[in-house]
N, C-alpha and C positions, 0 to 999 in steps of 0.2 A: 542320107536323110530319109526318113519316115515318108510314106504316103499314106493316110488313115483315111478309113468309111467309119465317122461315127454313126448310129441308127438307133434313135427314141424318141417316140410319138408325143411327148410331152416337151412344146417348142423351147418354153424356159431351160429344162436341163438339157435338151439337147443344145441349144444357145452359148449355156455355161460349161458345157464338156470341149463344146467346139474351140472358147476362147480358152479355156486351160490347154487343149493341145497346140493350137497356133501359137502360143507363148514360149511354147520347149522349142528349145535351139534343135533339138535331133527329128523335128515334124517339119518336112518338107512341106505336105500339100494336107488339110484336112478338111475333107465333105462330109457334108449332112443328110441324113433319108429319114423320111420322117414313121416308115412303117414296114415293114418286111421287104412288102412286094417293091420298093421301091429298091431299098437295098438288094435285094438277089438281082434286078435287072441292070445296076451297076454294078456288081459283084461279074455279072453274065458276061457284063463287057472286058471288064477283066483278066478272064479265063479265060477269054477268046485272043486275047492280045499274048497270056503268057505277064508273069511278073518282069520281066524287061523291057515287056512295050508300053507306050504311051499311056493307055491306060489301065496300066499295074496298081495293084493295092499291095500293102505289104500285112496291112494287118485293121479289124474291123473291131472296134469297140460295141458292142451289142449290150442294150436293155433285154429284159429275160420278157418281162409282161408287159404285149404290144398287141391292139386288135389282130384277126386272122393268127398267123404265122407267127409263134410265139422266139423269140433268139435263139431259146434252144435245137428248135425246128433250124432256123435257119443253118444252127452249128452242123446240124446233124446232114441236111444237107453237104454242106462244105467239105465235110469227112470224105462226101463220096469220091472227089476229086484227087487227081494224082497229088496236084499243086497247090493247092489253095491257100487265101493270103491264113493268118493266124488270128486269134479270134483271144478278145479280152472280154469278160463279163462284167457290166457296170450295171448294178443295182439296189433295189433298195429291200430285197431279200435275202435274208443268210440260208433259207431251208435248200437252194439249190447247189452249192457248194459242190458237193461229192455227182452230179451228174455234169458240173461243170468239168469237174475232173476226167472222169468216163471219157470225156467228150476232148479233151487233148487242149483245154485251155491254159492259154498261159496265167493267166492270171484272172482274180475274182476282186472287182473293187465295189466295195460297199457306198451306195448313198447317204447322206448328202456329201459328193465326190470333193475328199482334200488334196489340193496343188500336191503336198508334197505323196500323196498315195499315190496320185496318178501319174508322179514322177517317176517312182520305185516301177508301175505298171511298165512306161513307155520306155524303160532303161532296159527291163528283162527282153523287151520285144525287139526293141536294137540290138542287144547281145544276141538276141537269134539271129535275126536279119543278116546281122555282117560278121557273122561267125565263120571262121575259113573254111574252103570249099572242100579242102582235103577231108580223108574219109575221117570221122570220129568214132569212139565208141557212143553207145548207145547212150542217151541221158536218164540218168537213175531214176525211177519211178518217184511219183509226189503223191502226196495226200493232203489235201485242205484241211487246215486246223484255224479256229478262231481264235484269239488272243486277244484282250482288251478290245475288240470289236473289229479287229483287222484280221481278213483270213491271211496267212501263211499257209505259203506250201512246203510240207514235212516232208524229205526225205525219207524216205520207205528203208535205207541204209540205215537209219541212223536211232533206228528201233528196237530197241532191245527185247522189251515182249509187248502182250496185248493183254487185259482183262477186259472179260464179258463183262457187263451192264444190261440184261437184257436184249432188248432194241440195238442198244449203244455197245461203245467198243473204248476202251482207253488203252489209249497208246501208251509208253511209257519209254521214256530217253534218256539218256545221261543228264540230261538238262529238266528234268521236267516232265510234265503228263501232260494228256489233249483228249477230251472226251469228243467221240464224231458218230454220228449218228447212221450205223452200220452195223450187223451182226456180225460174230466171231467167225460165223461159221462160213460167212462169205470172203472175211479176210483170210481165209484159212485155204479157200479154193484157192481165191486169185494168190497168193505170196507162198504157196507150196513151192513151186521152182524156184523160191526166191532163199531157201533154207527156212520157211518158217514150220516149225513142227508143232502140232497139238499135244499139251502134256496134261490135260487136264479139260474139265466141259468149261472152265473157268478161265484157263490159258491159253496161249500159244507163246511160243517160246521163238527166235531166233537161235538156229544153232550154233552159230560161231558167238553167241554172246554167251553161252553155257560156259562156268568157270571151273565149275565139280558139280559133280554127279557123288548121291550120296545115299547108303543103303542103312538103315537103323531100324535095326526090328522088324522086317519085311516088310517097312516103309520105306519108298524112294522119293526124295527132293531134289534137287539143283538151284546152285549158287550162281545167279548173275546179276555181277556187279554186286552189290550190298543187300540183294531181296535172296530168300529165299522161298522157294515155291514147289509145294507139294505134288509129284507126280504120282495120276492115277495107276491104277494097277492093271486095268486093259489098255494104257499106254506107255508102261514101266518098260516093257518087253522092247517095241520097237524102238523106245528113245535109245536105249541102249546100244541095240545092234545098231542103230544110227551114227553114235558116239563113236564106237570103236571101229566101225569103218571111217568115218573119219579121223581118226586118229591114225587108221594105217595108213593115210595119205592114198 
């Protein structure tokens, strides 16, 4: 079972987050801080015991805007640590989502907090918690998308391409789109090693979702899934010899 540090300086919600996790069968023990400083110096105790001793935390529910020390501070903190418990964001803003992410949270729960959201939260944090000890592979990279007011977190796998918006980035899935408020050209840094290739100022492409590759009139496009999308001609070249090395395996 769970051992949780809930932390938000507004006593009602902190109040109301407390009795929603003492309710879950899978929450051992759940304490309250009402401000940073209080939480890091229980967090403090913590890390000096090691998550097996007595006072282990397994995982910290965090308000984002809190006098001093804001959650994300404190996350950022935690990072530094070999061990630190794991960190859920409860708020009543959606603009921090993607620094939630940066930041290796498990999850992002929106205010005014519903039983069954905080469920779905406390479930994913259990499935870490007493996940086996033996070695795994690596957990597939996520990206916060909002959905009828609930973030999700996308699978970075499961992306077919990306169109630019500006500012914004739309994802696109076999399931659907997710506009996130992110340039192209930074998802293009980060997801390079991940097979994602720029085919276009407009694009990025997943290469293994490429179906054909297709040349008409010294114009080249590709087919993935049912879209098709036109590739520029100072990135015609590389997609190519990209293609056909992967092709020869």
């Amino acid at each position: 079972m769970l051992r949780v540090l809930a932390v938000d300086d507004e006593e009602p919600a902190l109040g109301e987050l407390l009795y929603l996790l003492r309710a879950d069968p899978r929450v051992r023990t759940a304490e309250g801080a009402g401000d940073a400083t209080a939480a890091l110096r229980r967090i403090g105790r913590a890390l000096e015991t090691g998550p097996d001793g007595d006072e282990g935390i397994d995982v910290v529910f965090l308000d984002i805007h809190m006098p001093g020390l804001t959650g994300l501070d404190v996350a950022r903190l935690l990072a530094g640590f070999a061990r630190p418990p794991l960190v859920v964001f409860v708020t009543a803003h959606e603009g921090f989502a993607l620094q939630a992410f940066d930041l290796k949270a498990v999850d992002y729960v929106l205010k005014p907090v519903r039983r069954e959201r905080l469920a779905e939260a406390v479930r994913r944090v259990h499935d870490l918690v007493h996940a086996t000890a033996a070695p795994v592979p690596a957990a597939p990279e996520q990206i916060p998308v909002e959905l009828g007011g609930v973030t999700r977190f996308l699978t970075v796998d499961d992306i077919a391409y990306v169109e630019a918006h500006g500012d914004y980035a739309r994802l696109h899935t076999d399931h659907g789109s997710h506009l996130v408020r992110i340039p192209l050209s930074t998802l293009e840094e980060r997801w390079a090693a991940r097979g994602f290739v720029r085919i276009h100022r407009s694009h990025l492409v997943a290469l293994a979702r490429i179906d054909e590759l297709r040349l008409d009139g010294g114009a080249t496009s590709v087919r993935v899934g049912a879209t098709d999308l036109a590739v520029s001609r100072r990135h015609a070249r590389h997609l190519r010899d990209l293609l056909m090395r992967r092709a020869g395996g």
